[in-house]
N, C-alpha and C positions, 0 to 999 in steps of 0.2 A: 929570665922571667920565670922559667920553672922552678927554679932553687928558692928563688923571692916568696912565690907561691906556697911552697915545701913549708918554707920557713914558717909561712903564715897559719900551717895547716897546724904542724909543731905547736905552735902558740897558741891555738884555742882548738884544741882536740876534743878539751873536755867539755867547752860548751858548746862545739857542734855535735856531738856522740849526745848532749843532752837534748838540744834542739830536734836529731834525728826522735829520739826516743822518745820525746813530747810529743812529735807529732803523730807517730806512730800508736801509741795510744789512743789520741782522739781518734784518729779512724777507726780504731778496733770497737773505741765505746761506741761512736756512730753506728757501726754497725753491726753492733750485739742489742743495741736499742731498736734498730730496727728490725732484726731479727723478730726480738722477744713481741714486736708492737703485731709482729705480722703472725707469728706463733695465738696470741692474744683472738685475733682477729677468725682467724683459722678455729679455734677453743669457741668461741662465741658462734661461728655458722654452723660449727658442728651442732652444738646445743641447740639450734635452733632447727637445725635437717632433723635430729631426733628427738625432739621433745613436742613439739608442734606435729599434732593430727588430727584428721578430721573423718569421722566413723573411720573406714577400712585403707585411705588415703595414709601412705607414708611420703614426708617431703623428700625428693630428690638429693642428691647430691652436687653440690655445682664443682667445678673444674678452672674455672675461670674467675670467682667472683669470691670473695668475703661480705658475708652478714655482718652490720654494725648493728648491735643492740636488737631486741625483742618487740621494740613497740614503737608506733611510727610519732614521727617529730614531731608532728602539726599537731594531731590528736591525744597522744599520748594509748591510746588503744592498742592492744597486743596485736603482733603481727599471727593473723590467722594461715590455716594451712595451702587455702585458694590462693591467697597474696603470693606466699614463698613460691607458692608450685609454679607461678605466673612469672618469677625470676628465672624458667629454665631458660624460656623465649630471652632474655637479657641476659643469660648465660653464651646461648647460642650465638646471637649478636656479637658478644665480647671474643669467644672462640675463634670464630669466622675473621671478623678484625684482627687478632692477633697473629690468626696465620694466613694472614696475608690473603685471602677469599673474598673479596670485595664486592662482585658483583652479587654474591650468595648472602653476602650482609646487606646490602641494598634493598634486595627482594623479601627481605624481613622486613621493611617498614611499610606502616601502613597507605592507602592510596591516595589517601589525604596527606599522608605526611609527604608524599613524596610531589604531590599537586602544587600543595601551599610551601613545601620550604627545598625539598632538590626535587627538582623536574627530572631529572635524568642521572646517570649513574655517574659520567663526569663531575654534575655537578655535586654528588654527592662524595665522590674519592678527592677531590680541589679542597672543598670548602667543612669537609668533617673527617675521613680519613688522614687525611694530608696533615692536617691537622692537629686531632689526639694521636693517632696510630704514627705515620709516619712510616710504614715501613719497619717499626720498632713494636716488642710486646709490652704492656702496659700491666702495672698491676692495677685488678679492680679492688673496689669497696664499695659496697651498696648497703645504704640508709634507708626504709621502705620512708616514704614522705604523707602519701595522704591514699585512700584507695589502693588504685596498681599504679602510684606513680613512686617511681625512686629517685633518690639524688646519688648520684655516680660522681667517684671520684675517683679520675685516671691518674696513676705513678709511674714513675719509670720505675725501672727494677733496680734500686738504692742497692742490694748484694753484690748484683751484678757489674753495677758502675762502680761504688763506692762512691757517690755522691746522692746526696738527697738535702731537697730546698724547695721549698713552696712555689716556687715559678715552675717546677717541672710536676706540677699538679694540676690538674684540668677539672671542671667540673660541670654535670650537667644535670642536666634533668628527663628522666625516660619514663615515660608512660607506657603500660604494655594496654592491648584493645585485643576485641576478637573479629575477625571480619563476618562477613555474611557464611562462610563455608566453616566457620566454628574457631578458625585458625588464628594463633597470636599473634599480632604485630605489632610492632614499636613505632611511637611518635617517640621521636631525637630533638635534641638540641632546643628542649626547652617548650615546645610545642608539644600541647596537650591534645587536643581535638576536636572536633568540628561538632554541633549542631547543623540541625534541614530545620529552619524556622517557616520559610512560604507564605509569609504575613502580608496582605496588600493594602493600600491606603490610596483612596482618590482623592483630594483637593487642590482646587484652583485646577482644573484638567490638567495635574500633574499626579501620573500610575505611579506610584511605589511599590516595588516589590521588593521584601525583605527576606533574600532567600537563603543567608546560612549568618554563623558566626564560627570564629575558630580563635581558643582561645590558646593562648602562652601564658609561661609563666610572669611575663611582667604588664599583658597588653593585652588587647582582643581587639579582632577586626570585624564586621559586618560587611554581608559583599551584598548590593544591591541590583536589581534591576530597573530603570527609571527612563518614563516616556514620556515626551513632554508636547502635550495637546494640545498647543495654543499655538498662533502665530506670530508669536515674538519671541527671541532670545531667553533662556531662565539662569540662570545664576546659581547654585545653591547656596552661597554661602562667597562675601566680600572680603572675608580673610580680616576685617577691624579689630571686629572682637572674639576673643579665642572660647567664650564662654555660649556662643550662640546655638554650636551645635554640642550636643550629646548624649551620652548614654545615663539611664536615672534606673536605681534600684528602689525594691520597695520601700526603704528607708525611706527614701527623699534623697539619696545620695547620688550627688552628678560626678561622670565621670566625662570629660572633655576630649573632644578629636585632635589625633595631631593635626590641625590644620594645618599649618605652616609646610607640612612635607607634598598639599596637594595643591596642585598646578590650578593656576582659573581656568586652563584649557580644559581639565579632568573634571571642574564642579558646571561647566557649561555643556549646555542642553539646546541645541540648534528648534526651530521650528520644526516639531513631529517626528525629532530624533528619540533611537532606543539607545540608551547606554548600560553596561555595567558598570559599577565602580564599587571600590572596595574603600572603606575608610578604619584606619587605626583608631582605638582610644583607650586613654591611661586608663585602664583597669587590670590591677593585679590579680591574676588567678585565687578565686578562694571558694572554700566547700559548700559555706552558706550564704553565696551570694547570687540574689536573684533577681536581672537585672529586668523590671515591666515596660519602659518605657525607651523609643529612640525620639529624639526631640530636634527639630531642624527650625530654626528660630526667626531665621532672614533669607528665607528664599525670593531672592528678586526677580519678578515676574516679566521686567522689560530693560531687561540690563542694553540691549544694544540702541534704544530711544531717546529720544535728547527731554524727553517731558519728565517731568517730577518720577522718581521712583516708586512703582507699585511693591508692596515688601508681602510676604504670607509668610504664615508660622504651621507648620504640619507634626503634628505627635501621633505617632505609631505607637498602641495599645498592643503589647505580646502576650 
């Protein structure tokens, strides 16, 4: 078997020594292309740490992160010296992440971010550490997008492996905030941030109260409070038509609830009960969009009664 082998090796030396050396090139071009990409990258945050200033303000230097380009995507507006300064907190973030600091990364987001999307630090090392990080350092690159909000794109470190492929690319979207004590915080994983609305509306002795919204990058939700004054069962909404409830911008443009994701248990309303409840709806995150109106179209006023259905239509003016 060996001599067979031997013999076989004999016989195409030349086109395995060339196979070997073909391959061996691609990887070298691979990664002198990413070298040069990351070199690139590196030249462009520099330019932008020292050429962007504002009066006696010089921009940091990050450690962790690459600047993509000078002017943010959405707008097209130069990235000002505030924005950058405001990527140290997303600098921080990334640091911490990469070396393995979990709970010190956590405590960088903000109280909302951690309310509406990880409640607790488990769920935030499961479902976003575990995740991009993994236990692994990640290269950054950050695209300023609109305001303080950036699009983050995590890589593995393509030098280090010698592999790079768009599956091992992650991407997000981070808003940096300041809270009450002046201090930065991050909204993660695409989650922008909360409005206090506090809007009430009484009809058909049914209280609405419209007390926040929190938007994403693909959705917003409105969390309500709702007491329902009468002595009979209320309903808000039959699930028939998905067009009944939603959200309207001053355009005239409706933006629809996921209905379908909420239970008839979650839109009913017992005799004289208080509920909260939170409702998603298809609206994409955008700068100039202002949404005046919530619209609940078929609220059944005697869902548990066997007589003809009583129907109300309720529009919240914000």
């Amino acid at each position: 078997m060996r001599k067979k082998i031997a013999e076989w090796y004999v016989r195409n030396k030349q086109k395995i020594m060339f196979v070997i050396f073909f391959c061996a090139v691609i990887v070298v071009i691979s990664l002198i292309v990413r070298f040069l990409a990351k070199m690139e990258r590196d030249n462009v945050a520099n330019s932008i740490q020292g050429n962007i200033q504002k009066g006696p303000t010089q921009v940091a230097n990050f450690t962790d992160i690459y600047v993509e380009g000078e002017e943010s995507a959405l707008t097209g507006e130069k990235i000002t010296s505030s924005q950058v300064k405001m990527l140290e907190y997303v600098n921080q973030f990334v640091d911490l992440c990469n070396t393995k600091q979990v709970e010190k990364a956590y405590n960088l987001l903000s109280d909302e971010c951690k309310e509406e999307v990880y409640p607790s630090l488990d769920s935030f090392k499961r479902n976003y550490y575990n995740t991009v990080f993994n236990g692994q350092k990640r290269n950054i690159s950050v695209e300023s997008w609109a305001k303080n909000i950036y699009k983050v794109k995590y890589e593995v470190d393509a030098l280090s492996t010698g592999v790079y492929t768009e599956e091992n690319t992650l991407q997000d979207y981070i808003s940096v905030i300041k809270d009450d004590n002046g201090e930065g915080k991050l909204n993660v994983n695409g989650y922008i941030g909360r409005k206090e609305i506090n809007k009430v509306k009484n009809n058909s002795n049914i209280n609405i109260t419209v007390l926040r919204s929190d938007s994403y990058m693909d959705y917003e939700t409105y969390t309500y409070s709702m007491t329902n004054n009468t002595s009979n069962t209320i309903l808000l909404d039959d699930k028939e038509d998905t067009n009944n409830m939603y959200i309207e911008d001053e355009n005239g443009n409706q933006y629809t609830a996921y209905i379908n994701e909420l239970s008839d248990a979650e839109l009913m309303l017992t005799p004289g009960e208080t509920k909260q409840i939170t409702i998603k709806y298809y609206n994409k995150y955008g700068l100039t969009k202002n949404i005046k109106n919530i619209v609940f179209n078929k609220i059944i006023l005697n869902y548990n009664e066997n007589e003809a259905r009583q129907v109300a239509g309720v529009q919240i003016e914000l």
